[in-house]
C-alpha positions as CSV (number, residue, x, y, z in Angstrom):
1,X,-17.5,-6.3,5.0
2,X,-18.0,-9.4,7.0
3,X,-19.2,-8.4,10.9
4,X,-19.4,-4.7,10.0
5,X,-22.9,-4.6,11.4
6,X,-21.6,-6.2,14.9
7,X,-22.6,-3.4,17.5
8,X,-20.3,-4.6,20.0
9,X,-17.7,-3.0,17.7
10,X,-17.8,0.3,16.9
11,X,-16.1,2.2,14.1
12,X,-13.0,4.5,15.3
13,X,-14.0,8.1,14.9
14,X,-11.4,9.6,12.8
15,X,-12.2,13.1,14.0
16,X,-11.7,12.3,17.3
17,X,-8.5,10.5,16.8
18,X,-7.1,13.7,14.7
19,X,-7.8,15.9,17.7
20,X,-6.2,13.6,20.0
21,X,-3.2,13.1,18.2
22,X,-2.4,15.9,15.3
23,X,-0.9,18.5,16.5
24,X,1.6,20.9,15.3
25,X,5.2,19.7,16.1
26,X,3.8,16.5,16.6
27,X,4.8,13.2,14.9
28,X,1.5,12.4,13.7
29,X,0.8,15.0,10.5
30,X,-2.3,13.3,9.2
31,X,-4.8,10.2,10.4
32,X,-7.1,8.8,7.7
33,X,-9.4,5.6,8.8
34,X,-10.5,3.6,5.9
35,X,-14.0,1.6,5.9
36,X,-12.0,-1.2,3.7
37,X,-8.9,-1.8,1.8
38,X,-7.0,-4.1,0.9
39,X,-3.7,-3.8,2.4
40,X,-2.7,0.2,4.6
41,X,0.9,-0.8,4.0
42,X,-0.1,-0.4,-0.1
43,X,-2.4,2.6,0.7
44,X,0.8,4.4,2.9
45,X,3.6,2.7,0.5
46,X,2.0,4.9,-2.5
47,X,1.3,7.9,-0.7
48,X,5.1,7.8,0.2
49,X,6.2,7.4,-3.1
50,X,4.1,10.6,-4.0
51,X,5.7,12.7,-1.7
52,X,3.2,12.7,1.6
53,X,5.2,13.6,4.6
54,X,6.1,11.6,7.7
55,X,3.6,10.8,10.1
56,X,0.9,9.9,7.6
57,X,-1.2,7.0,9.8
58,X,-3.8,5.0,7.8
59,X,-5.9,3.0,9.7
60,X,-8.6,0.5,8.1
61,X,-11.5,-1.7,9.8
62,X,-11.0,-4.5,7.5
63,X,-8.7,-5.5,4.9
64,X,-9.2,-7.5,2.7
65,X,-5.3,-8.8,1.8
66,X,-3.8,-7.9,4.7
67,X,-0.1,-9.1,5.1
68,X,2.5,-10.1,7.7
69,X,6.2,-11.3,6.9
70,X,7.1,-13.5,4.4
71,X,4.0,-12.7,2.3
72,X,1.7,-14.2,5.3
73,X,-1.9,-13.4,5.3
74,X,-2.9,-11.5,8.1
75,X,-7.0,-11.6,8.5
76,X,-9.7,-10.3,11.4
77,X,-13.5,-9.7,11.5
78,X,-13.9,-6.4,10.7
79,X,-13.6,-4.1,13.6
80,X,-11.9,-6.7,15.4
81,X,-8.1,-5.4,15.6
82,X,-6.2,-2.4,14.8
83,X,-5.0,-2.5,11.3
84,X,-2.9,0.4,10.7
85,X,0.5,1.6,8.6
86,X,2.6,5.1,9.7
87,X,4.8,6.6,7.3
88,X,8.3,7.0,8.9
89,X,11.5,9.3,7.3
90,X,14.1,8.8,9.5
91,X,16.7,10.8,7.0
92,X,18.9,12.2,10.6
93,X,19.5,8.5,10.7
94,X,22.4,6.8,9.1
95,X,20.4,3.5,6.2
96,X,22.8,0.9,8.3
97,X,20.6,1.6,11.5
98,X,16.9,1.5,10.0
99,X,16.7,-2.3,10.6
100,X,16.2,-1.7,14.5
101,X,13.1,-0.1,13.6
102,X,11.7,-3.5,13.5
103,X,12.6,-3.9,17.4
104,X,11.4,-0.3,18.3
105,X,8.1,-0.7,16.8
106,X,6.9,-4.3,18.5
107,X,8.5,-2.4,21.3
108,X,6.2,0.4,21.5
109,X,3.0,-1.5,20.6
110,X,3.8,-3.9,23.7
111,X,4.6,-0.9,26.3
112,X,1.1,0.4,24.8
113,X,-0.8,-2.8,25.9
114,X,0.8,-3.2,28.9
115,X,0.5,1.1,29.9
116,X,-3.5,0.7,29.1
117,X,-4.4,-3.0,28.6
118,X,-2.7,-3.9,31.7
119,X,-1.6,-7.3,30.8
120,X,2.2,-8.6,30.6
121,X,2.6,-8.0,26.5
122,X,6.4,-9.4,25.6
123,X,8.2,-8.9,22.1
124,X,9.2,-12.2,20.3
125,X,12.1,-11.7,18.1
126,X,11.7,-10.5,15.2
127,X,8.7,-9.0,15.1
128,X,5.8,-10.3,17.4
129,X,4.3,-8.7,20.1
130,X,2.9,-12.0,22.7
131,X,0.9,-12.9,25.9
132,X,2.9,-15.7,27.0
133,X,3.5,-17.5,23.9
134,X,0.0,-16.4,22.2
135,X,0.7,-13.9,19.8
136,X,-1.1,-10.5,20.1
137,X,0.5,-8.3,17.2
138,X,2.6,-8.9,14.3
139,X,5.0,-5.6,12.6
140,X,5.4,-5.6,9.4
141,X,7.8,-2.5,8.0
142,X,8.7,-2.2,4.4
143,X,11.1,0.2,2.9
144,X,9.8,2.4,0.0
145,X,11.8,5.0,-2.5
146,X,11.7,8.1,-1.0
147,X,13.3,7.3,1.1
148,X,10.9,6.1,3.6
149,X,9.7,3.4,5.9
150,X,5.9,2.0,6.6
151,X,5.3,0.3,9.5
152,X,2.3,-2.0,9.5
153,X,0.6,-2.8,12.8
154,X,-2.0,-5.7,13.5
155,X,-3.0,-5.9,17.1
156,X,-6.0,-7.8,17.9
157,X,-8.5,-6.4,20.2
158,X,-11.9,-7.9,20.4
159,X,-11.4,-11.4,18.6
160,X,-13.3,-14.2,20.4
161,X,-12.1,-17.7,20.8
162,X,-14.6,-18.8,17.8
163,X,-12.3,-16.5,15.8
164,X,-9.2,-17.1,16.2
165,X,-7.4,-17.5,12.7
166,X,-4.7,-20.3,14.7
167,X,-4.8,-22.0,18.3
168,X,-1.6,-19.6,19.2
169,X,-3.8,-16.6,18.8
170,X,-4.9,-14.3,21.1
171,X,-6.4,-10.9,21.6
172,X,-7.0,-7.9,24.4
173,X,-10.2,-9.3,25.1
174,X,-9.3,-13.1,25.5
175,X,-6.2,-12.3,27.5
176,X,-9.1,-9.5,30.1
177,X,-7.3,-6.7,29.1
178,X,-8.3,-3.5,31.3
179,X,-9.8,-2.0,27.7
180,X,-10.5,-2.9,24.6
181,X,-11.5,0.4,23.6
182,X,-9.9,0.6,20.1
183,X,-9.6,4.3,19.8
184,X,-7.7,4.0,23.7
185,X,-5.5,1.4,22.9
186,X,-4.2,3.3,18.9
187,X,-3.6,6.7,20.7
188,X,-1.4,4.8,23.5
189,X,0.2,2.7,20.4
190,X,1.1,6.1,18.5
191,X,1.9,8.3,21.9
192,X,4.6,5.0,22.6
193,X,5.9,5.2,19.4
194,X,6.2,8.5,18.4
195,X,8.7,9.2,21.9
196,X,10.5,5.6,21.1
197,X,10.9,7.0,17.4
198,X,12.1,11.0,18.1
199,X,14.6,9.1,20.8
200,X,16.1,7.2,18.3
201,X,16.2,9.7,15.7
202,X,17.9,12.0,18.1
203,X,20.3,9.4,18.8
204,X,21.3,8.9,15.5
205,X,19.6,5.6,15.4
206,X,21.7,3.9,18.4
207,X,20.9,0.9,19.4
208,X,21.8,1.2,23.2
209,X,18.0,3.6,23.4
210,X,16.4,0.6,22.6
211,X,18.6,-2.6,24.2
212,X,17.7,-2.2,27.3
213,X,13.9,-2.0,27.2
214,X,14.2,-4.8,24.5
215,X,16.0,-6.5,26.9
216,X,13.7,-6.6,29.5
217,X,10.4,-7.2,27.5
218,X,11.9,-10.0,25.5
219,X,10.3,-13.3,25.1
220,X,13.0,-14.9,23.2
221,X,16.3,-14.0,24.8
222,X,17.4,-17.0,27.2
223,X,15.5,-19.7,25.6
224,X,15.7,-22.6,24.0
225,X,14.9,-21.9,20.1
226,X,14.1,-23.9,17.0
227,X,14.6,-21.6,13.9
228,X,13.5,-22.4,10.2
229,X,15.5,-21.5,7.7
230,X,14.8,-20.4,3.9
231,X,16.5,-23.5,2.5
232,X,14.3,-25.9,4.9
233,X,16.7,-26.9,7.3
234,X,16.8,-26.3,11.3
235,X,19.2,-24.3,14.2
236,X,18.6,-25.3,17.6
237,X,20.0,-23.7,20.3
238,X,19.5,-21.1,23.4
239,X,18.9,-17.0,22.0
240,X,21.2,-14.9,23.8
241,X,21.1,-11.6,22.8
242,X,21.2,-9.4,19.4
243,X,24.8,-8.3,17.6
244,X,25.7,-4.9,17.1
245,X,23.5,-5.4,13.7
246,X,20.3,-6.2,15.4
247,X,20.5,-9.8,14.6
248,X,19.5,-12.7,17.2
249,X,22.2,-14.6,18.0
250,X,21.3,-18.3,18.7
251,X,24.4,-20.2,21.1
252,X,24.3,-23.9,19.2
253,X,26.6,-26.9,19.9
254,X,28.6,-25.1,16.7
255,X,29.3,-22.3,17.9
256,X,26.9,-19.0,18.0
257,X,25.0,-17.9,15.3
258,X,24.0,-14.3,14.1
259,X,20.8,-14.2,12.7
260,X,18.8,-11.3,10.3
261,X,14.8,-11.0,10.1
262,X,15.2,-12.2,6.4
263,X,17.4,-15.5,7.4
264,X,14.7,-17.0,9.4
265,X,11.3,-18.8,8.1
266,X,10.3,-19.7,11.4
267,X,11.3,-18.9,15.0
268,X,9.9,-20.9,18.3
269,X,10.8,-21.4,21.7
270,X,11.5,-24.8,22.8
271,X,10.7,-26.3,26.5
């Protein structure tokens, strides 16, 4: 496990997490931390599909194929990040509304960093949690029979500038967050979430408990944009605002243009 014997990160204690977090009539049923594995979205994806009951959280200090959208390899130093995948059943929700999860989630994890990091984390459309424009976090959820949703988390924590797996990169520590206490900064992550998620649910899955936060914390709404598209061509224009659907709608010469997480390679902002 490359840097496992750094002292400067220590493991997370998985005891101490359980009694933090698993309670009854808490969100959080069960919290397993994993010396290695190759991807907690597999680990959580296969538990769901064996009948293991919302609020499973798998965490792992390294992984060896981790993923992000797209099939994107997501890789740290061990001990470096948060690597972690929840198992979600939103059933009092109607299927139509399960795609904002991907804006809650990003959501929570940035109201985390800021609560106890204490630096001015922004959500990038779709799923990207940044300083600025250096990304901090990427979300990766994936439906699973069930039915069910895992939500994978990567938040980097202690990666140093030596490190950094791309120049846009960044990390608690590089940015002077307040902590980079890893075991501080996953209970604030899951305490965010889990209200954000029972809000929802109680609302049926309605949009408008998660606009205007979004609203505010967005990185992407008001910009200029240059978005990728599977077939290799461009869209250029300023992002306005999401539809009714949860798509980014992107104001072009043409006309606006409604946009879905799967219709876009690439997203960046444009001076």
């Amino acid at each position: 496990m490359p840097g496992f014997s750094d002292l400067e990160r220590p493991p997370l204690d998985e005891r101490f997490l359980r009694s933090r977090l698993v309670r009854p009539g808490a969100l959080w049923s069960q919290i397993d931390v994993l010396a290695e594995t190759e991807s907690t979205n597999a680990v959580v994806a296969a538990a769901a599909r064996a009948g293991a009951a919302e609020g499973l959280l798998v965490a792992a200090e390294y992984q060896s194929s981790g993923r992000g959208r797209l099939g994107r390899t997501w890789t740290t130093p061990a001990r470096s990040a948060l690597l972690m995948s929840a198992l979600l059943r939103p059933t009092a929700v109607p299927a139509v509304r399960w795609p904002w999860l991907g804006l809650l989630v990003p959501l929570a994890v940035a109201a985390a960093v800021r609560r106890v990091g204490e630096i001015p984390a922004q959500v990038k459309w779709p799923n990207d949690v940044l300083v600025e424009d250096r990304k901090l976090a990427g979300i990766l959820l994936e439906r699973v029979d069930g039915p069910a949703v895992v939500v994978g988390i990567g938040l980097n924590v202690s990666l140093r500038e030596d490190e950094r797996p791309h120049p846009a990169a960044t990390s608690l520590a590089l940015e002077g967050a307040a902590t980079t206490d890893r075991a501080t900064v996953l209970a604030a992550v899951l305490r965010e979430l889990a209200t954000r998620y029972q809000t929802w649910v109680d609302a049926a899955g309605d949009p408008e408990v998660i606009l205007p936060e979004y609203g505010e914390l967005s990185a992407t709404f008001g910009r200029s944009v240059r978005v990728e598209l599977p077939d290799g061509t461009f869209l250029e224009g300023k992002a306005s605002g999401l539809d009714t659907d949860g798509r980014l709608v992107v104001d072009t010469a043409d006309g606006p243009h409604s946009l879905a997480a799967g219709d876009v390679t690439h997203l960046r902002t444009t001076p």
